[in-house]
N, C-alpha and C positions, 0 to 999 in steps of 0.2 A: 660513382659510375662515370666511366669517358663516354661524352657527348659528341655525336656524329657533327663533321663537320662540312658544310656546303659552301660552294663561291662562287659568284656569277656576275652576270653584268644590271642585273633586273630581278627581283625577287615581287615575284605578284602573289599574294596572299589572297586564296580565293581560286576553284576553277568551275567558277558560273561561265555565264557568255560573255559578261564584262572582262571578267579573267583572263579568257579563249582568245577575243580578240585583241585584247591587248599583246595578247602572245605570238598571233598571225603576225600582227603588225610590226612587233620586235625585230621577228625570223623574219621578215622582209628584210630589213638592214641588217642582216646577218650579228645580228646581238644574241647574247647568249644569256639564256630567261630559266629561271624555277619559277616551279607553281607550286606552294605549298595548300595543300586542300585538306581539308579534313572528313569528309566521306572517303567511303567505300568509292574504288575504280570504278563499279560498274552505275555508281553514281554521279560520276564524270557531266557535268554541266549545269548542276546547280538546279535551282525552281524552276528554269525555264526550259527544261528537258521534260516536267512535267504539266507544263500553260499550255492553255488552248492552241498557242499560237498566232496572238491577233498581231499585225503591224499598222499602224500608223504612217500614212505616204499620203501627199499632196499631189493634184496633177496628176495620177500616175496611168500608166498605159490600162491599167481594169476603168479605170474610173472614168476614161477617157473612152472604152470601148460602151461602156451603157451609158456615154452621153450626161454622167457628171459633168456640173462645171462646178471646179476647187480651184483657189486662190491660193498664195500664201497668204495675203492681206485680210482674207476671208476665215483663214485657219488660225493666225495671231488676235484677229478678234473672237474669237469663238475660246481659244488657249486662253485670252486673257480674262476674259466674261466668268469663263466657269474658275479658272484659279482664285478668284477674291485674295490676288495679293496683295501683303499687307504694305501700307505706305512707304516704311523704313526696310521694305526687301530691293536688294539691291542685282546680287547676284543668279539671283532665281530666275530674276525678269531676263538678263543677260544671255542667260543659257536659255531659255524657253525662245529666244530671239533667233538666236543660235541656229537652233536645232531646225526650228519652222523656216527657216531658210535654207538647211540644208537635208533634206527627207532626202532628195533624188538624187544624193549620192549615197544615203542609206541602203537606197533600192538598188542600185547599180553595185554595188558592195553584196548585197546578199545574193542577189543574182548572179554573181558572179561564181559564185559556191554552187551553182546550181540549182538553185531554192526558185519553187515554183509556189504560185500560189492559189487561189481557185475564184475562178472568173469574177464572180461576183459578191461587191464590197458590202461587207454589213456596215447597219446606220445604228449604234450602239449611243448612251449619253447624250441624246438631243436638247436635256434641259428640262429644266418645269422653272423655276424664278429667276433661274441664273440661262441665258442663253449657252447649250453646247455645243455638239458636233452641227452644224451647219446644211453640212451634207455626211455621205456615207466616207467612210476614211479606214475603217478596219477592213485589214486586209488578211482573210486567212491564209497562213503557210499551208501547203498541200503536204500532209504530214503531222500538220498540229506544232507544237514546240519541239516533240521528239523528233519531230524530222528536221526541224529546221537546226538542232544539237547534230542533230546526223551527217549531214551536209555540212555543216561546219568543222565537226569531227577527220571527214576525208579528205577536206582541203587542210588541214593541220599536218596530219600524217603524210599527208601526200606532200608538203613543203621537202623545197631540195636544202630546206638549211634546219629538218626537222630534229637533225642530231646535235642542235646545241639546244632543244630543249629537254630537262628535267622534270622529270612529274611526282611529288612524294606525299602518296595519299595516306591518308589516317596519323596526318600529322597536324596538330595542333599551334599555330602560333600564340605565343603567349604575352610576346611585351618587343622591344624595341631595347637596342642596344647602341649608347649614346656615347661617342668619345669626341673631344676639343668641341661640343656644340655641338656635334655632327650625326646623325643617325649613321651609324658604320655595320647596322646587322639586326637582325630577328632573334629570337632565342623560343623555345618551344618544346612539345614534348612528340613523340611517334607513340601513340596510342596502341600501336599491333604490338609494340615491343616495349613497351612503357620506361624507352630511353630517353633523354634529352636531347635535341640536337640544337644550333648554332649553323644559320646563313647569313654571312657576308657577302655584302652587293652593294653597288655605287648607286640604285636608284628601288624602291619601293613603293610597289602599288598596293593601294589597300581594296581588295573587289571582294569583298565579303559578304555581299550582302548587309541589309538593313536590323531592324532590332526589334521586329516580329515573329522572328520565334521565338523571341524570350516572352512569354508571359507577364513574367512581372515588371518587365521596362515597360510592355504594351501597358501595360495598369498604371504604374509609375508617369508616363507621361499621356494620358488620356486626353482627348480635347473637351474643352469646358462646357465646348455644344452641345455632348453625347452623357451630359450628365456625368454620374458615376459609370467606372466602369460593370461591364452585366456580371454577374455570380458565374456565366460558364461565358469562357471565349474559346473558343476551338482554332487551333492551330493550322492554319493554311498555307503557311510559311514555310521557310526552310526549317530544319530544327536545329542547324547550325547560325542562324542569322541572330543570333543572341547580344551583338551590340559589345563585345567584347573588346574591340580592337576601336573601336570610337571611344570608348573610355580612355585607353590607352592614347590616342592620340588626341582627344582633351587633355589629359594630365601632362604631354607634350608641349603643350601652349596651342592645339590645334583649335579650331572653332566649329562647333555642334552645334547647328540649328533647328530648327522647325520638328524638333524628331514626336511631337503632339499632332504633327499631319501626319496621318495614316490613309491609306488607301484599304479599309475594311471592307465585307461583304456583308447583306443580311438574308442569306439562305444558305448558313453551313446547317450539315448534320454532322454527328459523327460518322467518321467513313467506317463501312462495313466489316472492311478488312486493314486494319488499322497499319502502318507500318512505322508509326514513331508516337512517344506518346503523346496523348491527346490529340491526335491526328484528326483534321476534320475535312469534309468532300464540300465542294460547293456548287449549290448547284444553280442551273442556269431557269431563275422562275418563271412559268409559264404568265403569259399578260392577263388569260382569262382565267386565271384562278384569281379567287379573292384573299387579298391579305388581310388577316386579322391578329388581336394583342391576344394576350395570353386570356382572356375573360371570352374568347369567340366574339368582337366585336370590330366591326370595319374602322380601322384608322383613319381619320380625316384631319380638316374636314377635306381634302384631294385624298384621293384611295390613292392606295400605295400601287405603282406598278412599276414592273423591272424596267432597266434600260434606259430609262427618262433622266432619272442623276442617282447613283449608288447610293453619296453620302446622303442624302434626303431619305433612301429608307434606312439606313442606321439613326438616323437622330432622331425619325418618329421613333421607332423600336425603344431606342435609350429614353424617351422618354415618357414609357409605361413604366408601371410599382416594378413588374415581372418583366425584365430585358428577353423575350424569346417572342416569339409571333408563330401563327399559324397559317398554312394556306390552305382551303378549300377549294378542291375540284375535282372531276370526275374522270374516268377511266377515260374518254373520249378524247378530253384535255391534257394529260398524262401522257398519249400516246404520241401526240401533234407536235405539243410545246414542252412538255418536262425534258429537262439536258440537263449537261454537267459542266462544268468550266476549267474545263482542264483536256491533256493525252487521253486521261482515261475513261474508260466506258463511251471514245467515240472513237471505236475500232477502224470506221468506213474511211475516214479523212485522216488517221493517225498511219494507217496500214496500205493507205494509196491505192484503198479498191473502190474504183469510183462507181460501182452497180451499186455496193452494199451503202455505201453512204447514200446515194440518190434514194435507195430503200428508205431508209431511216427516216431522210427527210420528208418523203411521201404516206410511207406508213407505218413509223414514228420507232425511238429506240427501246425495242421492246427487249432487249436486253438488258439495259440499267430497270425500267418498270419492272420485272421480274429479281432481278435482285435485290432490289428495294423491297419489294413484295417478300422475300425472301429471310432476308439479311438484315435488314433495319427495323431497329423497334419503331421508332418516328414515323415510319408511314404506315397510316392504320387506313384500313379501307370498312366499308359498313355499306347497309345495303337500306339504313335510312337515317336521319337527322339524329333523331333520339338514339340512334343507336353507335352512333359518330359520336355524339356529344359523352353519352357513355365511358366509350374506348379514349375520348382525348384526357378525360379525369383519370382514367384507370392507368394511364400512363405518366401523370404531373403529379399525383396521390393527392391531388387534392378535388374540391367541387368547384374549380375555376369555372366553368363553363358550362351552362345553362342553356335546356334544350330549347328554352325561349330565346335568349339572346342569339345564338346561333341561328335558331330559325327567322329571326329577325334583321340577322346580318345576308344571310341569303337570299331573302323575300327583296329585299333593300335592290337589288341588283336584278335578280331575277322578274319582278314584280313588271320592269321598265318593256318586257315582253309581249305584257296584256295591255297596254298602251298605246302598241301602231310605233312602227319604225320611224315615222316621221314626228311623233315628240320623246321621242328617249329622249333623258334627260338624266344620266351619270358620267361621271369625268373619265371613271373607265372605259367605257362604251366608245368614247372619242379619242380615247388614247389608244384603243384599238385598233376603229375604223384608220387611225392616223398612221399607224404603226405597219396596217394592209396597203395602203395607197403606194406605197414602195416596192417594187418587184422579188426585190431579196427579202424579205419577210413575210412576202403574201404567202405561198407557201408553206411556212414555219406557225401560222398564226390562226386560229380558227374565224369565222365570220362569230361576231357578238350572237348569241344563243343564251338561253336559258341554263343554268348551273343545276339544279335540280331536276332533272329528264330519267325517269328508268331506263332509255333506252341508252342510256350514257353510263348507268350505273357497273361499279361499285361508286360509292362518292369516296374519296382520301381526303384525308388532315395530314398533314407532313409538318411535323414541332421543328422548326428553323432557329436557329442560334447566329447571333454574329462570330465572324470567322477571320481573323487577321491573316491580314495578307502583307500588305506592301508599305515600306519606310515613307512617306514622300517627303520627311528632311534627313539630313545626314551630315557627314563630314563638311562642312564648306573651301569651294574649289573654285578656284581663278577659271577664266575660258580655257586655259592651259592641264586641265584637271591639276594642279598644282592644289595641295592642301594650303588654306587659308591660316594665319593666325588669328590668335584674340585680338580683336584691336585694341589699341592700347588709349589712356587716358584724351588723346586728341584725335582718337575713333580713325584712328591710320589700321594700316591693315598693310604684312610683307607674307608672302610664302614661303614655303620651306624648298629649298633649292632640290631638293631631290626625295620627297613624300606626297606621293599623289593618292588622290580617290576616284575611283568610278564607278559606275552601277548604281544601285540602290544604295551603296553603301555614299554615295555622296550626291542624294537625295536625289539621283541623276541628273545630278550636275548642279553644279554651286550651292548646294545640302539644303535645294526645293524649288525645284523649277517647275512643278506642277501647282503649285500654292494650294490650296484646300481640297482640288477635284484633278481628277484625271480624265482626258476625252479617251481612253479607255485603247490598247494597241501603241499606246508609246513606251511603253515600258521598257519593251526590248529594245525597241529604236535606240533609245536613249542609253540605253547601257551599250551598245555597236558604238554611238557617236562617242560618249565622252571616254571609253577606251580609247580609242584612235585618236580623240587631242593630247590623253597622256602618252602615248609611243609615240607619237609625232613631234612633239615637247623634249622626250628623250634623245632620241634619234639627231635631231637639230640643235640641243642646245651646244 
């Protein structure tokens, strides 16, 4: 069969946000750019068309309106506290340096697309043994990730040099095409038409994404912390981020590091309406629900609570018989604090209707509650202890859970009620109160109460699964996003003059510049930054 033939000046494999901007940045200096994507057009921007939307900004005019005081010097120690990088990381530190010196022209960049964001910063990742966020630094887009795809999407289009960009979706890149040394082209297949095609280009970006939607890479490189991999991991990722073209560019002589750092959740369910397989929803867990192992008993000896450090509730989780956990709590708490971490099911802030979200927030998203209520087997509701413990067996087929230990895991928490507010005594309790003391959470967060109350009733169990999400090693990239080589016998290290990595796919930036933890809202940042080193690198060299 004759394979379609393409030529350009820049071939970007990938059209995430990494992708995108690298492409603005092209069409700037009038270069002329393919984007080979392998979704559906109207999947046009990759996983972060479906993110919450957090950003990551130091200093910034919100933070600076509710009387933050943020440092850089104050955001590189807090970046370096929670990364636990390792001694022999070199370029991770580099990039993480990088970046934290350069947020406010992140911000001035996305602002400039017209991306709005909403007044007041959430304080996400504060730490429990590792110091995090410092202060508040996530910054919602007004629009969620869809809009901030949106916005980016019209200043694309709207570019006066938008006719030298190419866009060929449902094509598959498959390997690299090497003549005298040289990378001189892509080779691939068009999945609509299950032809071959062939791009020829003088420079290639690889923005692919990371190697969390592949399952069995996720499994393949597990971290040693998190034990064995669980029997189910729910797919949170892209479903093209399958680690393909990092293979490809390891058997290149490229350099793949840290790809055992992952950025996992531990409150997926399966999503209701599934749209790839093994698709899984994650959601955002409420502080005064209680987290328990798959036996209905409180993890310790620190109860697990959201927000505090991610990876800390994956490693307790991994380290029960049964990898899955429980939450208990009541319709009251459900209504206040149960969310989702993502575009979807927060219509108010995704859709730019600021009554309906202010709703939400006041008297909670009763539209995910209801179709959880609905739609999910995982969230069972009951109208008493024994009758919870029941429904959580009747759904694991087994007799995990015992109307004693559950009652025992809630009395535990509960009990601190009949005691006088002035000696509670649980770590939850104070990772609440702590969590209220903030203005942007008071609101979102209930005052410490009793979990057992009829007038709170139904109680729910929601069966949580760990949920892959994000690469945090990948490709290794020079400050230039240039792909790094293997270093050779005297641990030298040269680039390849025209293969670059950005985005997740190059662990955002020199393949882990988050080292073991994320302060949560850099994600996108980082794929905006180290785009724009590699168009810049282009453009100049």
């Amino acid at each position: 069969m004759t394979e379609n033939k393409y030529c350009t000046d820049t071939v970007i494999i990938g059209g995430g946000i990494s992708g995108i901007t690298t492409a603005i940045e092209l069409l700037n200096a009038n270069k002329k750019v393919i984007i080979i994507e392998r979704d559906l057009e109207k999947n046009f921007g990759g996983l972060a068309k479906e993110s919450f939307g957090g950003m990551f900004f130091i200093n910034s005019p919100q933070q600076r309106f509710s009387n933050i005081k943020d440092t850089i010097d104050l955001a590189k120690k807090d970046w370096f506290s929670f990364a636990e990088f390792d001694t022999n990381e070199i370029w991770g530190k580099k990039w993480a340096n990088e970046f934290l010196e350069s947020t406010h022209k992140i911000y001035d960049w996305v602002r400039s697309k017209k991306v709005k964001f909403f007044p007041v910063v959430h304080w996400v990742e504060r730490g429990l043994e590792q110091t995090g966020n410092s202060a508040p630094r996530f910054h919602m887009v007004w629009g969620t990730g869809y809009g901030l795809i949106e916005a980016i999407m019209k200043d694309l289009i709207a570019h006066p040099n938008y006719q030298n960009l190419q866009v060929y979706f449902q094509h598959k890149a498959a390997d690299f095409i090497i003549e005298n040394n040289k990378i001189i082209g892509i080779n691939g297949l068009d999945e609509n038409t299950n032809k071959p095609f062939v791009c020829y280009a003088d420079n290639f970006v690889v923005a692919t994404g990371g190697i969390n939607g592949s399952m069995e890479k996720v499994r393949q490189h597990w971290h040693k912390d998190w034990h064995k991999p669980p029997k189910v991991i729910l797919n949170g990722s892209h479903q093209f981020s399958d680690g393909l073209i990092h293979d490809k560019v390891n058997q290149l002589g490229g350099n793949v590091t840290n790809l055992n750092l992952m950025w996992n959740y531990a409150a997926g369910i399966p999503h209701p309406y599934p749209k790839r397989d093994n698709h899984g929803l994650s959601l955002v867990p409420p502080k005064s629900a209680l987290w328990l192992n798959y036996k209905g008993e409180r993890m310790g000896p620190r109860p697990l609570v959201t927000s505090f450090d991610t990876r800390y509730l994956v490693t307790k989780i991994c380290e029960q018989k049964k990898q899955y956990s429980w939450q208990i709590l009541n319709k009251k708490i459900a209504y206040k604090e149960l969310g989702v971490s993502g575009s979807e099911f927060n219509e108010g802030i995704k859709n730019k209707k600021i009554f309906s979200f202010l709703y939400s927030v006041l008297k909670g998203n009763k539209h995910l509650i209801k179709t959880l209520e609905k739609d999910s087997p995982n969230y069972i509701t009951a109208n008493s202890i024994e009758e919870l413990a029941e429904k959580m067996n009747a759904l694991t087929g087994t007799n995990d859970v015992s109307t004693e230990a559950l009652q025992k895991s809630i009395d535990s928490y509960d009990n601190n009620f009949d005691r006088g507010k002035n000696i509670w005594n649980d770590e939850q309790i104070r990772l609440i109160n702590h969590t209220r003391e903030y203005k942007g959470d008071k609101k979102r967060t209930l005052k410490p109460q009793r979990l057992n109350q009829k007038k709170a009733y139904p109680l729910i169990a929601i069966r949580e699964f760990i949920l892959s999400r994000k690469s945090l090693g990948g490709i290794q990239t020079n400050l230039n996003s240039q792909v790094l080589k293997t270093p050779d016998n005297n641990n030298k290290q040269s680039a390849f003059d025209n293969l670059y990595a950005v985005g997740e796919a190059a662990g955002f930036g020199g393949g882990g510049s988050h080292g073991k933890r994320a302060l949560e809202g850099t994600f996108l940042a980082t794929c905006i930054f180290t785009a724009q080193k590699a168009a810049n690198h282009i453009v100049n060299k």
